[in-house]
C-alpha positions in Angstrom: 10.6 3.2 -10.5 12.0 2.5 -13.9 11.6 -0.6 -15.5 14.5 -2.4 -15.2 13.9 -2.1 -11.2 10.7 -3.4 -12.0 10.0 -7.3 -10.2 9.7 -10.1 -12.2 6.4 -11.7 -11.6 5.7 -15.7 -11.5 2.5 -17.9 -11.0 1.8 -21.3 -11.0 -1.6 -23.3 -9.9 0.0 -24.0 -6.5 4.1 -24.2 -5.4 5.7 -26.3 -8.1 6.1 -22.9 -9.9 8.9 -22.6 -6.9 11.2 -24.6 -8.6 11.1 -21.8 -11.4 11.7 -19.0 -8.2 14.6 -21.3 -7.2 16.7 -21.4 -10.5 15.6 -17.9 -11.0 16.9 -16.6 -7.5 20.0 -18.7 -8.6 20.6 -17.2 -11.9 19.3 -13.5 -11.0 19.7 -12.6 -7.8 19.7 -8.9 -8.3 16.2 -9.5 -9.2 13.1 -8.6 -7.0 10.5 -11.8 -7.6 6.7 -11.7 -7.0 5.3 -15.1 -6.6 1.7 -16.2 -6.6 0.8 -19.6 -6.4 -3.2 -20.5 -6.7 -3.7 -22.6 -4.2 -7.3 -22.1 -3.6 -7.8 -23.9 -7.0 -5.2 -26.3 -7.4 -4.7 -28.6 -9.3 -5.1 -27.0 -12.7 -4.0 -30.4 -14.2 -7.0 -32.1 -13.9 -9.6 -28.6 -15.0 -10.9 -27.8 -18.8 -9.0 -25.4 -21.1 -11.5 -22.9 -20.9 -10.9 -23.2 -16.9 -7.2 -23.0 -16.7 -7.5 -19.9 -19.4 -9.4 -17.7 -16.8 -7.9 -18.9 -13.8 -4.6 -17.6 -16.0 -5.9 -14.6 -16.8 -6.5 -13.6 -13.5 -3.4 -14.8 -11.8 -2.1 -11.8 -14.6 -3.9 -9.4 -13.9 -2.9 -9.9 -10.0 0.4 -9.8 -10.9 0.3 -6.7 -13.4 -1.2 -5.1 -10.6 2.1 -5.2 -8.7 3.9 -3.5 -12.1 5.8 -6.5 -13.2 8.4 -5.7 -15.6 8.1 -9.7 -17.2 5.9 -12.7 -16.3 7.0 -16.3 -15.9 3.9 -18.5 -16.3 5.4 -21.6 -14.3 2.5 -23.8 -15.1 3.1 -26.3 -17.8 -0.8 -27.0 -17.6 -1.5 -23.0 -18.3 1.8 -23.1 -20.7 0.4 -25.8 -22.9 -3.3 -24.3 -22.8 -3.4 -20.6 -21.5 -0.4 -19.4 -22.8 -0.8 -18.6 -27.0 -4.2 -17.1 -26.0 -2.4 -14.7 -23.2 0.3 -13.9 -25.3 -2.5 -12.2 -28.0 -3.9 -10.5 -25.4 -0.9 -9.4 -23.4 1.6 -6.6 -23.9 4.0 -7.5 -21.4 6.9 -10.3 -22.0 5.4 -13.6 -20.9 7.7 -16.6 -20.4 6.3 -20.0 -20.2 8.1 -23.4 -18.9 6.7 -25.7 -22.1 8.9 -24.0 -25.1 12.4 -23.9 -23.3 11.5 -27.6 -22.3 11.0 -29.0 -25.8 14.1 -26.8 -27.1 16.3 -28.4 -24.5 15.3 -32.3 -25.0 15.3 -31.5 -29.0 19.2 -30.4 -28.2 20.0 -33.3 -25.8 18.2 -36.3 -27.4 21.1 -38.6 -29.1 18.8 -41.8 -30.3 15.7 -38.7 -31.1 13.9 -40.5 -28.6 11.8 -38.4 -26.6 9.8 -38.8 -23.2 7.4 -36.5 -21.8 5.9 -37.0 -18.6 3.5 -34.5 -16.6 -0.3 -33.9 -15.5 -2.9 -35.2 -17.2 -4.2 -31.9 -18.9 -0.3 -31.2 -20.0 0.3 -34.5 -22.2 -3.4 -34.7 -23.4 -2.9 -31.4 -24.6 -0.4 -32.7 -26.9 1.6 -29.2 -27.0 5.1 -30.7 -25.7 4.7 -33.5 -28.2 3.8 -30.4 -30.9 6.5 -28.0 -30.0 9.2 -30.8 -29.9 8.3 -31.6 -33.7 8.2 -28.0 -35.0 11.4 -27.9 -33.8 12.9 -31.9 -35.2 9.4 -33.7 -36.9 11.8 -36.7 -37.1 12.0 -37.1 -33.1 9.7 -39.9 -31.8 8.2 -39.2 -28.6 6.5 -41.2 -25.8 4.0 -39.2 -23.1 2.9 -40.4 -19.8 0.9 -38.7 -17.6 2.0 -39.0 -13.6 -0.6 -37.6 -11.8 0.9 -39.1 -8.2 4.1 -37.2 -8.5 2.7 -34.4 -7.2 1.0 -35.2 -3.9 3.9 -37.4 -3.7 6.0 -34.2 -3.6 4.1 -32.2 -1.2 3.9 -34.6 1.2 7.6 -34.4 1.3 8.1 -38.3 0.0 11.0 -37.4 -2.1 13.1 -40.6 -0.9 10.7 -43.0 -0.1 9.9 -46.5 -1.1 6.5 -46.0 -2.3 7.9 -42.9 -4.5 10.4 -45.2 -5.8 7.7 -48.0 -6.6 5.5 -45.3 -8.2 8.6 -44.3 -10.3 9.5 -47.8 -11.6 5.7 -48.2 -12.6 5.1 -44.9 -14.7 8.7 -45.3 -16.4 8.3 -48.7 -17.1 6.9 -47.6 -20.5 9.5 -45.2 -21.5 12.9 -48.0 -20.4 11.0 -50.2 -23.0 10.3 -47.1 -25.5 14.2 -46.4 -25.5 13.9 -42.6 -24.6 17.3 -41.2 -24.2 15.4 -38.1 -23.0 13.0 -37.6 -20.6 11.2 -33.8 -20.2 9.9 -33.2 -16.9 6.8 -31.9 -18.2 5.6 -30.8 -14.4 7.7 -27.9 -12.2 6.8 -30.5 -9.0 8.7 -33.3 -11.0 12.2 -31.9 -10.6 12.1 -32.5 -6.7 12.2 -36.2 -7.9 14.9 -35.9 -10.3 17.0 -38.4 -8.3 14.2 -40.8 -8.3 12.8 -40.8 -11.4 16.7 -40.7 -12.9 16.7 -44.0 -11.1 13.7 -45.4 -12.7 14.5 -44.5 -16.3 17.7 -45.9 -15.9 21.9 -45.0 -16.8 22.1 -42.6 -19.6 19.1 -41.4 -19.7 19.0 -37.4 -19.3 16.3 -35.3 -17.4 15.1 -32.1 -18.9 14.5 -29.8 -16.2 11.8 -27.3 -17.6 12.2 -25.0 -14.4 16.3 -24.5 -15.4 15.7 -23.7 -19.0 12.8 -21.0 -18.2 15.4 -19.0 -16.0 17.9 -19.3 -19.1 14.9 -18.3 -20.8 14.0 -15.1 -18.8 18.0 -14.5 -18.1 18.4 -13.8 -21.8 15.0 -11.8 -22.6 16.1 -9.4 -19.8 19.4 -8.9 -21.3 17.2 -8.5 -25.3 15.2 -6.1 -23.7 17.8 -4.1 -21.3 15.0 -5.4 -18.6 17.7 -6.5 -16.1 18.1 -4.9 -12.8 21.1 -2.4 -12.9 21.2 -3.4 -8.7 24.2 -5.7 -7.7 22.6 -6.7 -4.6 20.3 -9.7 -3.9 16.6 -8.7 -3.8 13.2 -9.1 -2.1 10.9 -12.3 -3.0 7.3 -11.7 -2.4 5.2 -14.5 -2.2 1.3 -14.7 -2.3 -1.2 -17.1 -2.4 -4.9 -17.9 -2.7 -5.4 -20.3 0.3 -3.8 -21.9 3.4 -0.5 -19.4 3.5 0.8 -21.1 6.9 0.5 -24.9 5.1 2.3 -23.2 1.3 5.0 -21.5 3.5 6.0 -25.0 4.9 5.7 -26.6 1.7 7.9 -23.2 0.0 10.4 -23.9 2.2 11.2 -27.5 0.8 11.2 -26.2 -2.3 12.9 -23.3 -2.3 15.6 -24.7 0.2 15.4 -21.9 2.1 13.5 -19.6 4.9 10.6 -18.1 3.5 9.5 -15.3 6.2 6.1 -14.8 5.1 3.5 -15.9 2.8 0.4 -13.9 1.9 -3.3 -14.6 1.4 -4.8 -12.7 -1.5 -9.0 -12.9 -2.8 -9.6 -12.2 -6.3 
C-alpha cells in the first residue's frame, strides 16, 4: 500500500470527534477514515493535562498501528493540552480542531469581538483565547465553559425546551459581551448550532471547528501529495473503548447515516 492509499486516522475522547468524520466524509470521500473514540474514559474535559496527554498518546499509537497516512486529533480538550507536546514527539502530520477554529473567527469577526465556548479543561486552558491573539492581539474575547452541552447532545435533546433554556443561560453573557463571533470550542456543540444560533442572537456567526479541520486536512493532503489517487467513496472504520452497541446508536445521529459496525478495542 502506498501512502497516499493510506487511511486517515481520527480520535476524540468519545463521538463528538464524529462531527470531524462527517465534514471529512463530505469533503473527501475518496478517503478511507479510521475512527477511534475513547469512550471507556470519557469525558477528557473534566481530567488533568498530564491525563488527557497520555490518554492522547495512546489513542496514537492505536491509530499508527493501523498505518495512518495523517491524524486528526478531534478533541479540542487534547488539541488545546495534548497537542504541541504530540507534535514534538510525532513524525506523522497531526491536525488538531483548535488552530483552524481560532483562524476562522479571527477571519469572520467584524466588531473583533470574540466568544469561545467549550469544556471546562478547553477554556481554562486558555489556548483558543492564545491562538486567537497570536493571530489579531487587538481581538477581545469572552470564554464560557458549557459543560451540559454535551450530555445534552447524546441524549439526543437537540430541539428541546430544556436545551433551549440551557442555551439562553450560558449565552446570556456573550449577547451582553457583544460577540459578533462565537467558536464552538467543543466538536459535540455543532449538533446545537441551531440552538445556540438562537440564543446568541441575529448576526451573530458560529465557528464550526469540525468544518475548518476538514479544510484543514483537505489542503495538507494536497501540500503533501497525501490524497487518495481513488475516485471512489471509501471504507470508515470505527472503534472504540467501551459500550460499541450504545456509541453505534449515538454515531448514527451524528454522522447522519448507517453505521454497520462499531468495534471494541483494550489498550
Amino acid at each position: 500500500m502506498t501512502e497516499r492509499e493510506k487511511a486517515i486516522g481520527v480520535f476524540d475522547s468519545g463521538v463528538g470527534g464524529l462531527t470531524v468524520v462527517r465534514e471529512l466524509l463530505e469533503r473527501l470521500p475518496a478517503e478511507d477514515i479510521i475512527y477511534f473514540g475513547d469512550s471507556a474514559r470519557v469525558p477528557y474535559g473534566t481530567k488533568s493535562p498530564e491525563t488527557v496527554l497520555r490518554f492522547s498518546r495512546q489513542n496514537l499509537a492505536f491509530l499508527e498501528s493501523k498505518h495512518v497516512k495523517l491524524i486528526v486529533v478531534a478533541c479540542n480538550t487534547a488539541s488545546s493540552l495534548a497537542l504541541p507536546a504530540l507534535e514534538a514527539e510525532e513524525e506523522l502530520p497531526l491536525v488538531g480542531v483548535l488552530l483552524p477554529g481560532a483562524r476562522a473567527a479571527a477571519r469572520e469577526t467584524r466588531n473583533r469581538r470574540v466568544a469561545v465556548i467549550g469544556t471546562t479543561a478547553t477554556i481554562n486552558s486558555g489556548a483558543y483565547e492564545r491562538a486567537i491573539r497570536d493571530i489579531d492581539p487587538g481581538i477581545e474575547i469572552w470564554s464560557g465553559a458549557c459543560p451540559l452541552f454535551v450530555p445534552l447532545v447524546e441524549e439526543g435533546w437537540l430541539d428541546d425546551e430544556v436545551t433551549r433554556l440551557t442555551a439562553a443561560r450560558y449565552l446570556e453573557p456573550v449577547r451582553r459581551f457583544g460577540a459578533d463571533t462565537i467558536v464552538l470550542g467543543c466538536t459535540h456543540y455543532p449538533l446545537l448550532e441551531e440552538t445556540i444560533a438562537g440564543a446568541a442572537g441575529p448576526g451573530v456567526v458560529l465557528v464550526d471547528s469540525a468544518q475548518e479541520t476538514a479544510i484543514e486536512v483537505e489542503g495538507l493532503l494536497d501540500e503533501r501529495g497525501l490524497r487518495t489517487p481513488s475516485s471512489e467513496r471509501r471504507r470508515l472504520e470505527i472503534y472504540v473503548s467501551d459500550l460499541p452497541a450504545r456509541f453505534r446508536e449515538v454515531a448514527e445521529r451524528f454522522l447522519g447515516r448507517p453505521v454497520e459496525r462499531v468495534e471494541r478495542v483494550r489498550f
